[in-house]
N, C-alpha and C positions, 0 to 999 in steps of 0.2 A: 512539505507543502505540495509537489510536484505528484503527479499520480500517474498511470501506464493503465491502462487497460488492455494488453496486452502479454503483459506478466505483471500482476500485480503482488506477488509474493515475493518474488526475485527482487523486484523495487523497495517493497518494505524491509526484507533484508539487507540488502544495501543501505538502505536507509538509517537502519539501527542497526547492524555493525559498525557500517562504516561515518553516517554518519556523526556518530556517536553521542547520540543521549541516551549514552550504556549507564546503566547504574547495578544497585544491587537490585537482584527481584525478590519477588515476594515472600522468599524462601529462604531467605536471608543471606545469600552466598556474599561471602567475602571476597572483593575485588583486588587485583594485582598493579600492577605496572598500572593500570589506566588510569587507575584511581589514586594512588599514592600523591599525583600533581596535588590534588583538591584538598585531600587529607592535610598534605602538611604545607599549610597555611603559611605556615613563617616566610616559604618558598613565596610564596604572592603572587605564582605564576601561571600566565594563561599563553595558550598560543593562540595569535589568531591566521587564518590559512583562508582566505575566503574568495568569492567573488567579488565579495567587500570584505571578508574575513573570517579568520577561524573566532566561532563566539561560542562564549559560555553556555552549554545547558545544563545551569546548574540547578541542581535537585530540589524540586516544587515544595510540596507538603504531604503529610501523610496524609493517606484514605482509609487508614486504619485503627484510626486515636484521634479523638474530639477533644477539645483543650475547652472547660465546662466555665470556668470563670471569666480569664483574660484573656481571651483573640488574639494577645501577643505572646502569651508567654509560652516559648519552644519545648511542650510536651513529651515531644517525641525523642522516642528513645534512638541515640545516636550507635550505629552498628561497632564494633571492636573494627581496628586497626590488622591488618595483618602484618605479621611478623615482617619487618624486612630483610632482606635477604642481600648478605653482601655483594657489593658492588663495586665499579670500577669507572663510575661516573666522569664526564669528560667534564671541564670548568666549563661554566656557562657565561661565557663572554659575547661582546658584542662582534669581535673578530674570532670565534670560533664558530657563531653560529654562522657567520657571513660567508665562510668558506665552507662548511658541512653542506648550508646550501645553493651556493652558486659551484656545487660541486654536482648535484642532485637534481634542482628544476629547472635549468634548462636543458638536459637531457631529455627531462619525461616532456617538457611541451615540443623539442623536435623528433620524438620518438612516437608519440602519441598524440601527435595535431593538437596540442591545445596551444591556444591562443594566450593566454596568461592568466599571472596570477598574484594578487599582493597576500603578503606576509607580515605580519605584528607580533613579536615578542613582548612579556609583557610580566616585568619580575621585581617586586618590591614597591608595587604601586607607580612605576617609570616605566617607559618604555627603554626596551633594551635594545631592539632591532625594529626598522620595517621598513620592506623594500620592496620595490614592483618588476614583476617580471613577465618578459613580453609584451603583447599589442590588446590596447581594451579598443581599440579599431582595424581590426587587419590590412583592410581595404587604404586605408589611410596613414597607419604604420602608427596611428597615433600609442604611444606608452603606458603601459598603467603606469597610474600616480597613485601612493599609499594616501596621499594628501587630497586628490580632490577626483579620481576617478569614483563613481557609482559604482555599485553593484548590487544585486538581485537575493539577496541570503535567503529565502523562503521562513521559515518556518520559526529563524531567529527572532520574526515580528513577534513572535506568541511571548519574550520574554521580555518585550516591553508592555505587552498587556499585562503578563502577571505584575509587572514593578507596578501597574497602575491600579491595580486593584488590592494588591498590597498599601497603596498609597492611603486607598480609602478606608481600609480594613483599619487600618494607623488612624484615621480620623472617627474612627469610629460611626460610619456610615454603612458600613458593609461588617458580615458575621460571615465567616467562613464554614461555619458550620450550621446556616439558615436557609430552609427552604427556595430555590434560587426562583421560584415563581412567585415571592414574595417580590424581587425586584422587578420584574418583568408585567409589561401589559396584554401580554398573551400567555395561557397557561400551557403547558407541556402535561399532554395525558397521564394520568394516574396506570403509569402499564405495571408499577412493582408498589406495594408497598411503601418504602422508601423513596424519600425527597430524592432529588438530584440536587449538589450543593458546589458552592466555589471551591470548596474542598477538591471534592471529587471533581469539578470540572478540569483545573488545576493541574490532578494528576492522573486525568486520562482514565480515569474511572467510571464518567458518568452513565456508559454504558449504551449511547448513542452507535446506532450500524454507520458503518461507512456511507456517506453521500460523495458524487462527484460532481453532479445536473450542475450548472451554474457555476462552477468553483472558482473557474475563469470564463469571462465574456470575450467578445470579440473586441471590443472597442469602452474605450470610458462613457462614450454617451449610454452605455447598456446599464453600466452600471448603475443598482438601484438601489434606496436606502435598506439600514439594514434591519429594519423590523420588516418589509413584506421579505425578503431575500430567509429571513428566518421562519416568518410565517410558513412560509410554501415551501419549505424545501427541510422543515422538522424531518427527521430519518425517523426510521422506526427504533424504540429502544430495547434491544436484544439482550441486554445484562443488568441483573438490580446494583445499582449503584453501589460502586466502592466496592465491587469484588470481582472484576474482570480488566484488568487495562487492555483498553481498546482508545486506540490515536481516534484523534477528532476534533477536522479543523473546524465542524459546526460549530463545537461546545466552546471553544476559543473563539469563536465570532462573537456564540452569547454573551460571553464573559469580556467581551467591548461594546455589547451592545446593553449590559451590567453598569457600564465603567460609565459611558456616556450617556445613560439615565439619572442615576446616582447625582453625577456632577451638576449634570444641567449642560453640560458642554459637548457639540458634536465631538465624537472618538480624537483623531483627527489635530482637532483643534486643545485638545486635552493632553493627547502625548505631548505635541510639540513645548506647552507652557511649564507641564510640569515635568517633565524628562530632560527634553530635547536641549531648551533653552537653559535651564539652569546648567549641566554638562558642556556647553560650549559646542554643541553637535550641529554643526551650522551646514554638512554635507547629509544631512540624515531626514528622509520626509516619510509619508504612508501615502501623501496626494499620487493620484493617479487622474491623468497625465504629470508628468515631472514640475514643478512648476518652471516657468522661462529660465532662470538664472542657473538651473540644476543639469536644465535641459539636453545639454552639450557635455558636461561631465559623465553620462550616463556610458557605462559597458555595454558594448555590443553581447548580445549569448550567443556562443556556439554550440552546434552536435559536435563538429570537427573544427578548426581553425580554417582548414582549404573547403569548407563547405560556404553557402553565403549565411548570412549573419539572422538569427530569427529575430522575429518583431520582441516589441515591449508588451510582456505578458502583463494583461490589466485583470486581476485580484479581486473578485468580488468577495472572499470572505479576506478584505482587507483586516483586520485584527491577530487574521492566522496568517498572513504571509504575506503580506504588500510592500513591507519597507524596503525604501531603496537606500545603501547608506556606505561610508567609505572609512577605506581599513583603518586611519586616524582615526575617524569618531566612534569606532565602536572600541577602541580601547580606551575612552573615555567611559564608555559603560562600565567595560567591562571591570576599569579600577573602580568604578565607584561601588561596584558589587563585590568587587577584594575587599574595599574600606568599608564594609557596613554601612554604604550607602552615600558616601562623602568622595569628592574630589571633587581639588583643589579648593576646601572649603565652600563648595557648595553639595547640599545632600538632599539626596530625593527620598532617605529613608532613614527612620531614625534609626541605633543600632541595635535596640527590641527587634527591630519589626524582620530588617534584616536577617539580623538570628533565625528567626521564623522563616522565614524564607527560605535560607539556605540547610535549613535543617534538613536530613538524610531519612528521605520514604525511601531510597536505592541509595547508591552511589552516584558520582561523579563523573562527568566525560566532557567530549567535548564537539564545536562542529565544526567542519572542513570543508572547505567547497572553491573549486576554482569558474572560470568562467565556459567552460569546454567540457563536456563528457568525454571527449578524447575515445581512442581506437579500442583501449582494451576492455575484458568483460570486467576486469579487477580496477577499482577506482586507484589514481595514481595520490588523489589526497589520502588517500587510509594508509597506503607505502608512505609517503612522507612523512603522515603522524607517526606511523610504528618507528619509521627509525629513527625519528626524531629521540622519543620514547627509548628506543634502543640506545641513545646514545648519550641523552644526559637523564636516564632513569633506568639504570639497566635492573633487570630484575633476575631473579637464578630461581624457577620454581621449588619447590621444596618436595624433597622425598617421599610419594605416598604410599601406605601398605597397599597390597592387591587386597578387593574385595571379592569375598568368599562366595558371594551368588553372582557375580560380573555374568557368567554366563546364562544363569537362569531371567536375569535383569534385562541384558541386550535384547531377548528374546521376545521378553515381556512389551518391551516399550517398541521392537520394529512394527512397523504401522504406517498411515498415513493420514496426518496432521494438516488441519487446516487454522490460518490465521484469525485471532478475535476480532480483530479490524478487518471484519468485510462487511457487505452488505446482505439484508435479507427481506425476501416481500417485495421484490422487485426483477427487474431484469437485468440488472450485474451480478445476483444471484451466481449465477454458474461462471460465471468469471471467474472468481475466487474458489470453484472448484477445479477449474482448471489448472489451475496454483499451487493445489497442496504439496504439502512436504515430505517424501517421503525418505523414512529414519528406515534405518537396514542394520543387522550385523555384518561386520566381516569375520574374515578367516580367522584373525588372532584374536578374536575377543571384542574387538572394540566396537564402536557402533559411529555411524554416520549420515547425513542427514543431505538427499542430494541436490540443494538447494545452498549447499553453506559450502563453498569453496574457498581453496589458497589461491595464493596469484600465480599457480598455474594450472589453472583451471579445475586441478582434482578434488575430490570430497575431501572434506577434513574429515580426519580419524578422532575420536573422541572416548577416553577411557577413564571409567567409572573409578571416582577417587574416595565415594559415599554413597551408603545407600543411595541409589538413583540419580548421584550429581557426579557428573562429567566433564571431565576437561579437555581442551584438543591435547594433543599429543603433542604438536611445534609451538603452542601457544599458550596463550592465557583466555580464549572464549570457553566460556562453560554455556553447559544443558543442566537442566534438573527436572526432572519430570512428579510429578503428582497427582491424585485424583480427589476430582473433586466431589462436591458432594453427594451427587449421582455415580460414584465410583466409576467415572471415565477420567481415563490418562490427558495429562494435557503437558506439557512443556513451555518450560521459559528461558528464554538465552541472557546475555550478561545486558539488555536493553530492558525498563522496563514498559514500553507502550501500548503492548500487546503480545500477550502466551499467542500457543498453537493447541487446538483442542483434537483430542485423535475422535476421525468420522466414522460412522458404521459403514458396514458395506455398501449400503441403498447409496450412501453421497461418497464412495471412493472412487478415484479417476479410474481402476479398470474395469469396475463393472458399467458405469459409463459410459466411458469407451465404449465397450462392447456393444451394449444397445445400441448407441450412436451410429457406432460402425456398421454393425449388421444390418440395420434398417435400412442407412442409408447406399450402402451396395445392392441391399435387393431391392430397393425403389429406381436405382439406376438403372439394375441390370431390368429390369421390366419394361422402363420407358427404351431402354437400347432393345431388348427381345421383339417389343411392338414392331416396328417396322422391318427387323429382320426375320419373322417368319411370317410376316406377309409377303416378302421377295422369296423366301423360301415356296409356297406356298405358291405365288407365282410361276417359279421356276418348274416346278410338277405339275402347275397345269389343274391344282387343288383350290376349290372354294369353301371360305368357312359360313355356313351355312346358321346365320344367326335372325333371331325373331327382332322386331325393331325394338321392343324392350327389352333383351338380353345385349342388343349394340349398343343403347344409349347407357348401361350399366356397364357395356366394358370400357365404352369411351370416358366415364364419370370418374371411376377408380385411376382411369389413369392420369386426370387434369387432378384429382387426391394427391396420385405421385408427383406430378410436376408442382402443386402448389406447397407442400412440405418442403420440397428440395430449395423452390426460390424462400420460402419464409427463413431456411435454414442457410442459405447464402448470403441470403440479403443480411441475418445477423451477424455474420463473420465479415463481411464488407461492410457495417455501422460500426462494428468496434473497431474494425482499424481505420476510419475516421475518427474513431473519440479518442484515439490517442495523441492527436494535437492540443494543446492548450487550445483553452476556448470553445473545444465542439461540440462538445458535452452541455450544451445550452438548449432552451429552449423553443428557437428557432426550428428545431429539428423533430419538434414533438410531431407536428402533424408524419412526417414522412415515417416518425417510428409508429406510430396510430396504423398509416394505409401498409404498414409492411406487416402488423399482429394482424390486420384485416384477409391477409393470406394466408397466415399461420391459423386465425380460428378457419377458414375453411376447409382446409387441411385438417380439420382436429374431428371437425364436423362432417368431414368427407369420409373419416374411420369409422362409420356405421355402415357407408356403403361399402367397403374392400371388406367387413365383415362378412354384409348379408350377401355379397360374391361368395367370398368362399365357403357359407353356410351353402347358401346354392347351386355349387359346383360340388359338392358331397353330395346333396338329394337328387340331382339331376340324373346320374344315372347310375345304379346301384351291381354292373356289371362291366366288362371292358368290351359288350358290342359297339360301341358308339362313339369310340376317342378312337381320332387317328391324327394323322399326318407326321406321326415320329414327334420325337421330341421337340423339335425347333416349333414346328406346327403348333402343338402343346403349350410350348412354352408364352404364346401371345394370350399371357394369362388374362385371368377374371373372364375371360368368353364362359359359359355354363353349357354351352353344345358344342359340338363338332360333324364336321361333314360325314354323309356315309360315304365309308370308301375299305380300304384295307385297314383291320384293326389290330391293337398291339394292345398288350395286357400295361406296357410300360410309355404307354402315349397316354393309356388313361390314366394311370396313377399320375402320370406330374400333371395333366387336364387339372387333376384335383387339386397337387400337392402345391401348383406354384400361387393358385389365387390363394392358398393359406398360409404361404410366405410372406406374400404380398399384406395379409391382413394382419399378420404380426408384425411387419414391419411399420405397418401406421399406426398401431398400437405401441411398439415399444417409441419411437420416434415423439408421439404424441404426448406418451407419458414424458418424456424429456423436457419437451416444451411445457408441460405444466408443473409436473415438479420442481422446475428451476424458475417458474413465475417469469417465463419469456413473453409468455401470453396476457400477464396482467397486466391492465391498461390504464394502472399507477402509473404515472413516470415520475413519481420522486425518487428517481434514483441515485 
């Protein structure tokens, strides 16, 4: 749920490595260790590790098989099991896990400033463990409580919307594989062919670009209902449906704002009757603000533990990530999602629909989350889960032959890859090119991706175990690369919410760069030349001898340079405001309006640094008439110089530097509009 504008790739990897709605991807890799928990069922085990807890994200529906008579009945072909692999499994008791982890977390929270964290075990439809660790108040030393502390899980909201649209699906009110602008009283543009459906909404297929504008507000009074919030802030749809996973907490907003059409009952007020309340989840809301009674139970969030405590982030796509809710009540979910939909004799699904539900479009994982980001670049919930994993699921990978083109493969596929969950048509455009990932060989063959790190900090090694699928070398994360139907390479990792699609050159970070760079050093060194070869200038005693229409042309080009430079600051000082919850609103629209209002003059101002340097070649077609040495020379875009003593190489840069200059607001400008900095959309 959480977004960065700042690195937004590094976040989504995190995100889905760690925090683990890994499945199988589209290409059907068979999962290890992560997935064995899920597979064997009899195990009936979940862990939950959270801010309120480790929760199921367990495996949607396919987006790639229609089920043509019964809406319930589980189609979907389920993947083979992999072989397991002998093991040395430790008993899983309630006093073994109790000391594995009061062995383990409080270490990492005085190690790593986190504040705490609760724990639920969770094996045979009982709880076997849960216990709270550290402060949900640091200031106050107050405890987590597994029983009645809050917590913030983001994104685990989205799996009480699918149980509720599952619900309806079961009442036969909803078709999972029906036009979703049939439920809806606003229509979603015809941009493919293909409907967009709950199907695909579901599982992150629907093909929606990343939006952030609005995602969080500043305050609950901002928040507004959720048909204009949908209306106005529709993303563009950049994939046809059902054949791209791309995350999207819009498409999950639609899909409560589905829920609470359907019913007749605000969203809201729908979970609480049919979820909430049958489960006994009396610590569990989506209101925002808390209501009174919740109020004082709520977790403080930290960055660090010794840093002060952030506000109560308010969720305008409350359906994708509002619930606030504590590590008891969500393993009452989470058994009732073990039981096909039942606990303690009360069921919010019957065990058709269930089936359905938990039927395998990927594999299984799971989510982790404490209340602290904590010091390190490596999340300390992913170390927990693995050795959790490591310790009552150990796995031995199995022996694989070398493959005979590994070399010609790495070669093939090093490149630079950017994420299908980004944005397009907008101005977080280049954000996400900022981001890309770039996949490399190394010396022994293997390939590396340097975005995907071990927890110390180095690239994982990753070595080709099949045609084009890869495995790390210490682990169980796979790559698999493919092309699609336009024969561009694209990759998937062991998550499935979104591949990596490889860029051409026009959209990779170093040709980028370069323009970036170049332009904006010679637009510096211009505005810095100005005044130094007028004190040059000075200092000999030398005047530059200009008509009042070649000074108002030199002075023009260079308020061109000064206004490119601030349009191009001022966006690097917007987004590291948007990286606050909440900024990303539209409160801020006018000020992003009056700063593209300097970028088009700027853009507009590259006709004049042109007709400079067109007219600084016609001007004089000999080196009688440029002097003052270079420095002199250098107070570009002038088109004359004084008579004085000439230099064959005063006049060439007289010429060469307004043509620097004029490529520099050309390649710069091109930046700005390639990446739709300039478009004065802001649905971004």
């Amino acid at each position: 749920m959480s977004w960065s504008f700042s690195n937004p790739t590094a976040r989504l990897l995190r995100n889905g490595s760690r925090h683990s709605e890994r499945t199988e991807n589209p290409m059907n890799l068979q999962h290890e260790k992560k997935t064995f928990l899920f597979e064997n069922l009899s195990q009936q085990l979940l862990v939950m590790l959270a801010v309120a807890a480790t929760l199921l994200c367990f495996p949607t529906l396919s987006w790639g098989q229609k089920p043509k008579v019964n809406p319930l009945t589980p189609n979907i072909p389920v993947a083979q099991k992999p072989e397991p692999a002998p093991s040395t499994a430790r008993p899983m008791t309630e006093s073994d896990i109790e000391a594995f982890l009061d062995g383990l977390v409080p270490l990492q929270l005085e190690r790593d400033d986190i504040a705490g964290v609760a724990i639920a075990v969770v094996k045979d439809g009982k709880v076997l463990f849960a216990k709270g660790y550290g402060y949900s108040d640091v200031k106050k030393k107050t405890p987590v409580s597994v029983e009645n502390t809050l917590f913030r899980p983001g994104s685990i909201s989205k799996l009480f919307t699918w149980t509720a649209v599952m619900q309806l699906v079961e009442q036969g009110k909803l078709d999972l594989d029906r036009d979703v602008n049939d439920y809806l009283d606003f229509k979603i543009p015809p941009t493919y062919p293909q409907p967009i459906t709950l199907r695909n909404i579901m599982t992150h297929t629907a093909g929606f670009g990343e939006t952030a504008k609005d995602l969080f507000v500043p305050d609950a009074k901002d928040l507004t209902p959720l048909r204009p919030y949908l209306v106005e802030h529709m993303p563009k749809r950049i994939f046809p449906p059902g054949t791209t996973p791309a995350y999207s907490n819009y498409a999950t907003t639609m899909a409560g704002y589905v829920v609470q059409r359907v019913s007749g009952k605000p969203f809201n007020d729908y979970i609480n009757e049919s979820i909430l309340k049958p489960l006994g989840m009396q610590h569990t809301t989506f209101a925002q603000p808390l209501p009174p009674e919740l109020k004082s139970l709520m977790s403080d969030g930290y960055q660090l533990a010794s840093s002060p405590a952030g506000s109560f982030e308010v969720v305008q796509a409350w359906p994708a990530g509002s619930v606030s809710t504590s590590a008891m009540d969500m393993t009452r979910f989470i058994i009732a999602h073990l039981q096909d939909g039942q606990f303690n004799g009360a069921r919010i699904l019957k065990p058709e629909t269930a089936e359905l539900m938990h039927a395998r479009q990927f594999a299984a994982h799971f989510f982790v989350s404490y209340n602290s980001a904590g010091k390190g670049e490596d999340s300390d919930r992913t170390a927990l889960w693995e050795k959790f994993l490591d310790r009552y699921f150990p796995y031995t990978p199995p022996a694989e032959s070398p493959v005979a083109s590994a070399a010609q493969d790495a070669r093939a596929v090093s490149a630079l890859y950017m994420p299908s969950r980004r944005s397009q048509g907008n101005i977080l455009e280049a954000v996400f090119m900022l981001g890309e990932v770039k996949v490399f060989t190394n010396a022994d063959g293997t390939i590396s991706a340097d975005a995907l790190k071990d927890f110390n900090g180095q690239a994982k090694k990753f070595q080709e175990i099949s045609s084009l699928v890869y495995r790390d070398v210490n682990g169980q994360d796979r790559m698999a690369f493919k092309r699609d139907a336009n024969g561009r390479l694209y990759f998937v990792m062991d998550f499935p919410f979104f591949t990596f699609q490889r860029v051409g050159w026009v959209q990779a970070k170093p040709f980028n760069y370069f323009v970036l760079g170049a332009s904006v050093a010679i637009l510096i060194l211009a505005l810095v030349l100005w005044p130094v070869a007028a004190l040059v200038r000075r200092h000999y005693g030398r005047k530059l001898n200009l008509s009042p229409r070649q000074r108002r042309l030199r002075i023009a080009v260079r308020l061109v340079c000064v206004a490119d430079l601030l349009f191009l600051g001022g966006l690097i000082g917007l987004l590291s405001l948007l990286d606050a919850p909440g900024a990303a609103n539209s409160h801020i629209d006018i000020w992003i309006h009056l700063l593209q209002i300097v970028g088009v003059i700027g853009a507009v101002g590259t006709v004049l640094a042109i007709y400079s340097a067109v007219h600084a070649w016609r001007a004089t077609s000999s080196p009688v008439r440029a002097t003052v040495a270079a420095a002199g020379a250098a107070d570009a875009g002038s088109t004359s110089a004084p008579a004085s003593q000439t230099t064959e190489s005063s006049w060439i840069w007289s010429k060469i530097f307004p043509t620097l200059i004029a490529v520099a607001c050309i390649g710069i400008t091109w930046f700005f509009v390639y990446w739709n900095l300039l478009n004065f959309n802001l649905n971004y």
